[in-house]
C-alpha positions as CSV (number, residue, x, y, z in Angstrom):
1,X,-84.2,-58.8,82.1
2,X,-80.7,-57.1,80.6
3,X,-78.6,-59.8,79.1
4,X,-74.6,-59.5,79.4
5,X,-73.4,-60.6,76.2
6,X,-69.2,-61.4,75.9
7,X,-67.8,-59.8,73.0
8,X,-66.7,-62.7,70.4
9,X,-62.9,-62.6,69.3
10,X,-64.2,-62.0,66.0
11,X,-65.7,-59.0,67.0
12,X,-62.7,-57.5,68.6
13,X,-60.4,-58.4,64.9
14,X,-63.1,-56.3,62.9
15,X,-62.8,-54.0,65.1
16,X,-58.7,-53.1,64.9
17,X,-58.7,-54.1,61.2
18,X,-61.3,-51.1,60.9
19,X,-59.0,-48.6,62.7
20,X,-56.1,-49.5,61.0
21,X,-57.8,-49.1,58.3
22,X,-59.1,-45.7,58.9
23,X,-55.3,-44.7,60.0
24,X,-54.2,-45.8,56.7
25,X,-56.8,-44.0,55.1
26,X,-55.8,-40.6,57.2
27,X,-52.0,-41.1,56.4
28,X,-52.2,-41.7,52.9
29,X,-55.2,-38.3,52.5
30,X,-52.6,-36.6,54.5
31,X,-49.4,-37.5,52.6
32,X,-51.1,-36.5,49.2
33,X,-52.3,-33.3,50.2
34,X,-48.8,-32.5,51.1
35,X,-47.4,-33.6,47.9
36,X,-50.1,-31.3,45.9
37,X,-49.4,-28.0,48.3
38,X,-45.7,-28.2,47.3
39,X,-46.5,-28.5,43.8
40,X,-48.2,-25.6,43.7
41,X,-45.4,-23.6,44.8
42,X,-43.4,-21.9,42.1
43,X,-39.5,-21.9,42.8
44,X,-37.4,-19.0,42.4
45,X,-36.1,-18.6,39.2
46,X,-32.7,-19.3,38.8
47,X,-30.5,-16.7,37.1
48,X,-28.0,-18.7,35.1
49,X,-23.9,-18.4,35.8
50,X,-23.4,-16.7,32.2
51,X,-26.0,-13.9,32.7
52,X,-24.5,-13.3,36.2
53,X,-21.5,-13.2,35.2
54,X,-22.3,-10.3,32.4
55,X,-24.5,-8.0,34.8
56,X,-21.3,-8.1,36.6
57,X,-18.7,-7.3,33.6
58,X,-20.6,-5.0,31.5
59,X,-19.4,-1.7,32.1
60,X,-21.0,1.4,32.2
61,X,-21.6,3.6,29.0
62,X,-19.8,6.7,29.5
63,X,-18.9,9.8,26.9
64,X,-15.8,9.3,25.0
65,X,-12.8,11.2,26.2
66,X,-11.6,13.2,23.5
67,X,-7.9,15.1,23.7
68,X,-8.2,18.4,23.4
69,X,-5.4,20.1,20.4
70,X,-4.3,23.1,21.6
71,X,-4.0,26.1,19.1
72,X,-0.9,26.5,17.1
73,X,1.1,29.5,18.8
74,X,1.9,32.0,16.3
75,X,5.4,32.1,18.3
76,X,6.1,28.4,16.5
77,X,6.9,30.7,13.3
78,X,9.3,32.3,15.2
79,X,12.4,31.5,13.3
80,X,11.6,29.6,10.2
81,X,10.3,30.6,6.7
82,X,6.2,31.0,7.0
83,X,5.0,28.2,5.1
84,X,2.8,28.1,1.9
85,X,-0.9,28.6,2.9
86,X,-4.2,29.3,1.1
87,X,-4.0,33.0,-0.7
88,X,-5.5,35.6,0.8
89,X,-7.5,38.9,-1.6
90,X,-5.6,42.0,-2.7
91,X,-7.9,43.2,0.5
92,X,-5.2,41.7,3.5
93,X,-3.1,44.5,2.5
94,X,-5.6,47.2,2.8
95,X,-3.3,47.6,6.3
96,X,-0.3,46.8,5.2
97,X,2.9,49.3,4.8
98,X,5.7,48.2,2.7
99,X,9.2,49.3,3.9
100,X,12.7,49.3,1.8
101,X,14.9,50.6,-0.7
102,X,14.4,51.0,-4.7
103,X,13.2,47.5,-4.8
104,X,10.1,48.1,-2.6
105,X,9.0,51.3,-4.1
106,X,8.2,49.3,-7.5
107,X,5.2,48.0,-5.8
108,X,3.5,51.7,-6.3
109,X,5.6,52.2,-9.0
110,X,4.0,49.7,-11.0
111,X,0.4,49.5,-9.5
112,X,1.2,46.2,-8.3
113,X,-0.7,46.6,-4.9
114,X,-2.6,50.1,-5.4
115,X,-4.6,49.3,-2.2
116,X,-1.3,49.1,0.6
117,X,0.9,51.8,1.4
118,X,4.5,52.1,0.8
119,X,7.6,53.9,2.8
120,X,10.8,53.4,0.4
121,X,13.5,55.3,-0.8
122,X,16.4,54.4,-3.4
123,X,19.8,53.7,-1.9
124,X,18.3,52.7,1.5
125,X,20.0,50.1,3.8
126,X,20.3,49.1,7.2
127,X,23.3,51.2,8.0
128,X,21.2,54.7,7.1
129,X,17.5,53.7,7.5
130,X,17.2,55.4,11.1
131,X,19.3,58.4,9.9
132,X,18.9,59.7,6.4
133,X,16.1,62.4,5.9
134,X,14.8,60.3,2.4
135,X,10.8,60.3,2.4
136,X,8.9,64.0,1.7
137,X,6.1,64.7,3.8
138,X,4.2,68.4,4.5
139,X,6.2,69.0,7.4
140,X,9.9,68.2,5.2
141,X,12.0,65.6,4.5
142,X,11.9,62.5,7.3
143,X,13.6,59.1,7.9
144,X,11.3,56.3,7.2
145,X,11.0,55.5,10.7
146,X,9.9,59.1,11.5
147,X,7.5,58.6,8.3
148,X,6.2,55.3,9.1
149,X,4.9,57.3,12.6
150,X,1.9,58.3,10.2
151,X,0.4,55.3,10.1
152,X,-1.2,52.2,12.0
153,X,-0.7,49.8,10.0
154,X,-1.7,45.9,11.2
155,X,1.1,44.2,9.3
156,X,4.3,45.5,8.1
157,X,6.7,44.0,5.3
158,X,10.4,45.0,5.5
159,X,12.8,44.7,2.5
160,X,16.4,45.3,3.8
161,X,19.8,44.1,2.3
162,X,20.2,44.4,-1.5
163,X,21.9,47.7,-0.7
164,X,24.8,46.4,1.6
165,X,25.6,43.0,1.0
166,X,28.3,44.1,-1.0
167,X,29.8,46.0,1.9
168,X,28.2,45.7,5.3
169,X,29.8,43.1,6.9
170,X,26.9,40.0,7.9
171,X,27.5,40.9,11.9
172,X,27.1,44.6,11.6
173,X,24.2,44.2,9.0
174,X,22.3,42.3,11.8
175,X,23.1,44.6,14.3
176,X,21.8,47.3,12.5
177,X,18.9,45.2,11.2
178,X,18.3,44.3,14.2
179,X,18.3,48.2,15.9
180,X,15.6,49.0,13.2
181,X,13.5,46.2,13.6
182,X,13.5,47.0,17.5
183,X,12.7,50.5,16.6
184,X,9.4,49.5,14.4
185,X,8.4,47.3,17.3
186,X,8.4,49.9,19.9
187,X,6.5,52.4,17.3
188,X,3.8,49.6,16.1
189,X,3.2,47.1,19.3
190,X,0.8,46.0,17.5
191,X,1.0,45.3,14.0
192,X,2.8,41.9,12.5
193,X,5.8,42.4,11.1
194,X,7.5,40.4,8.6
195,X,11.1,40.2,7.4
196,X,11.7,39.2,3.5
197,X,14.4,38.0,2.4
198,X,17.1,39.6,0.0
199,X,16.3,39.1,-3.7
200,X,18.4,37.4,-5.8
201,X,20.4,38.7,-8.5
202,X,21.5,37.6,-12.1
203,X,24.6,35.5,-13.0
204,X,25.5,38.7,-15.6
205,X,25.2,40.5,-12.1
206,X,27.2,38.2,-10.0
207,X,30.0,37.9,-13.0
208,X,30.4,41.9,-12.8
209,X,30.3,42.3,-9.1
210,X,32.3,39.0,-8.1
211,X,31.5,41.0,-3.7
212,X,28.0,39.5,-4.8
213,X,26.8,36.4,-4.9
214,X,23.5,34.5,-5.0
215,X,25.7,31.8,-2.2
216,X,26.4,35.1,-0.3
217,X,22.9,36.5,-0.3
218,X,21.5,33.2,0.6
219,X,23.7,33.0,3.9
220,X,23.1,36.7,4.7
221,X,19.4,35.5,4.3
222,X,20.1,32.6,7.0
223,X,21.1,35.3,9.1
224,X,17.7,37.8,8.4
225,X,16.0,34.6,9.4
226,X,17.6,33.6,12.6
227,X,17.2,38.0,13.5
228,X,13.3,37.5,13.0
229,X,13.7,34.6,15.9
230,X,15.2,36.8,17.9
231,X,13.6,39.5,17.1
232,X,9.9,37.8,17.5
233,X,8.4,38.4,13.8
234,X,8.2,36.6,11.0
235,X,10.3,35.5,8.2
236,X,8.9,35.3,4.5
237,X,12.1,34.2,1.8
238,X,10.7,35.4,-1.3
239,X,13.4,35.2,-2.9
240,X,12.4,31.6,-3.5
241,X,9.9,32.5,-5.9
242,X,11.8,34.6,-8.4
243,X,14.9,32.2,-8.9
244,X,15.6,30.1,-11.4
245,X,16.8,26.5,-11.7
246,X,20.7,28.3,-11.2
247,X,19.5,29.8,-8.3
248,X,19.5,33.4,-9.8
249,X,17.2,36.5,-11.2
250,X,16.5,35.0,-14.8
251,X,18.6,37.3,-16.9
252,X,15.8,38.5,-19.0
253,X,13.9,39.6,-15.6
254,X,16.7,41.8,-15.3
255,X,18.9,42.8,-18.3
256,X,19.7,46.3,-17.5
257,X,21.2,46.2,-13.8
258,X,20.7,42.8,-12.8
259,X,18.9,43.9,-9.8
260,X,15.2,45.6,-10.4
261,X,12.8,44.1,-12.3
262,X,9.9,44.3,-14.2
263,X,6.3,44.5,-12.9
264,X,5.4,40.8,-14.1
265,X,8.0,39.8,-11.3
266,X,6.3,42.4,-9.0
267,X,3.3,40.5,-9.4
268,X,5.0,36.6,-8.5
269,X,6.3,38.5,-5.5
270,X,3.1,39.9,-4.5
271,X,1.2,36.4,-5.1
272,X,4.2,35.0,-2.8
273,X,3.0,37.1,0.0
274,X,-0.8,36.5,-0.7
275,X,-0.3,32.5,-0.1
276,X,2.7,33.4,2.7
277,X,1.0,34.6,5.6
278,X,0.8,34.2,9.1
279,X,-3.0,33.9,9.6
280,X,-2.8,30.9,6.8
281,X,0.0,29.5,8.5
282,X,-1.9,29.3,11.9
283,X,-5.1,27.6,9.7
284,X,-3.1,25.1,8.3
285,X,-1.7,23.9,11.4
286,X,-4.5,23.7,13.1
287,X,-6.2,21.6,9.8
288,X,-3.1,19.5,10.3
């Protein structure tokens, strides 16, 4: 016989406090394994505001810009005295041809420059350079145009002047200066050709011949230099080298005539030209 027993109240409150109890023990299992998971998690790294900010401002190596200097122009000498440069050997004027009157042909005279070549003749100046039958050759007596025809030289080194200042006007001097230099251009293209300046004379000179000055030559000098600028060659003033304080030949350079020298002049002249040139003048400006 089945009994039917009535559940006691006592029952029943054991019974809810025990599921409550098992909720509570679900919730708070629950909750903690939640807590660990996101623990676990690494966060992103955060990149601070000062690194950002110089990813984002350093620039970008690049090569260094550099002007670029152009070459000095040999046409910048065009109308000014070539400036001192380092000397060149007796071997630059293997090429070279030396033009002009008495003055000039002292260079072979005295052995000065055995190496170059020389086309002078005594009493020479610009008004009867291109005219007077002066320099001997196997075929006759030439000008020294039709002489200098001979040879291909790579420079050549007028002396005109110390023959005519005295009574060639400055005008007409350059004019026909300036006909002769025209001439050697169209005959040598190619070679460099360089203007000197008139050579001083000494005051014993000057006091005898009062048509001749040192004040005179230097302006008829100004006016060689201004014809090489138009003319496109280049101007060396040599005569700076064999004044003195006075601006004249030292007398005892030249006591006989006041003019022509001796050959230890010949060679300050020749060093002039050996530290005057136009390849040394290009160097330096391109050093500078």
């Amino acid at each position: 016989m089945s009994a039917n027993r009535k559940t006691s109240p006592l029952q029943i409150f054991l019974l809810i406090f025990c599921l409550l109890l098992l909720v509570a023990v679900i919730v708070f299992v629950m909750l903690h394994l939640n807590k660990d998971s996101a623990d676990s998690i690494d966060p992103a790294p955060q990149q601070s505001q000062s690194s950002s900010a110089s990813l984002q401002t350093t620039p970008t190596p690049t090569t260094p810009v550099t002007e670029s200097i152009p070459a000095p122009d040999p046409a910048d000498f065009y109308g000014e005295a070539l400036p001192k440069s380092e000397p060149v050997t007796d071997s630059y004027f293997d090429d070279a041809l030396f033009v002009g009157d008495s003055i000039t042909t002292g260079i072979e005279a005295y052995g000065v420059m055995p190496n170059t070549t020389v086309v002078a003749s005594t009493g020479i100046n610009p008004n009867t350079i291109m005219s007077s039958p002066v320099i001997e050759t196997v075929n006759g007596t030439v000008t020294i145009l039709d002489a200098m025809s001979a040879y291909h030289p790579k420079k050549i080194y007028i002396m005109l002047g110390s023959n005519g200042v005295q009574f060639i006007g400055k005008e007409t001097m350059m004019e026909l200066y300036g006909t002769f230099v025209d001439a050697v251009k169209n005959q040598h293209p190619d070679s460099v050709i360089y203007l000197q300046s008139i050579l001083p004379v000494t005051q014993a000179k000057v006091d005898a011949n009062p048509d001749l000055t040192n004040e005179k030559i230097d302006e008829y000098n100004e006016a060689i230099m201004a014809l090489a600028k138009e003319k496109e060659v280049y101007y060396l003033n040599v005569g700076e080298s064999l004044k003195d304080a006075s601006g004249a030949l030292p007398d005892e350079a030249s006591p006989n005539d006041g003019m022509h020298f001796g050959k230890p002049r010949y060679e300050i002249w020749m060093a002039y030209l050996k530290s005057h040139t136009l390849e040394g003048a290009l160097k330096g400006s391109a050093q500078n």
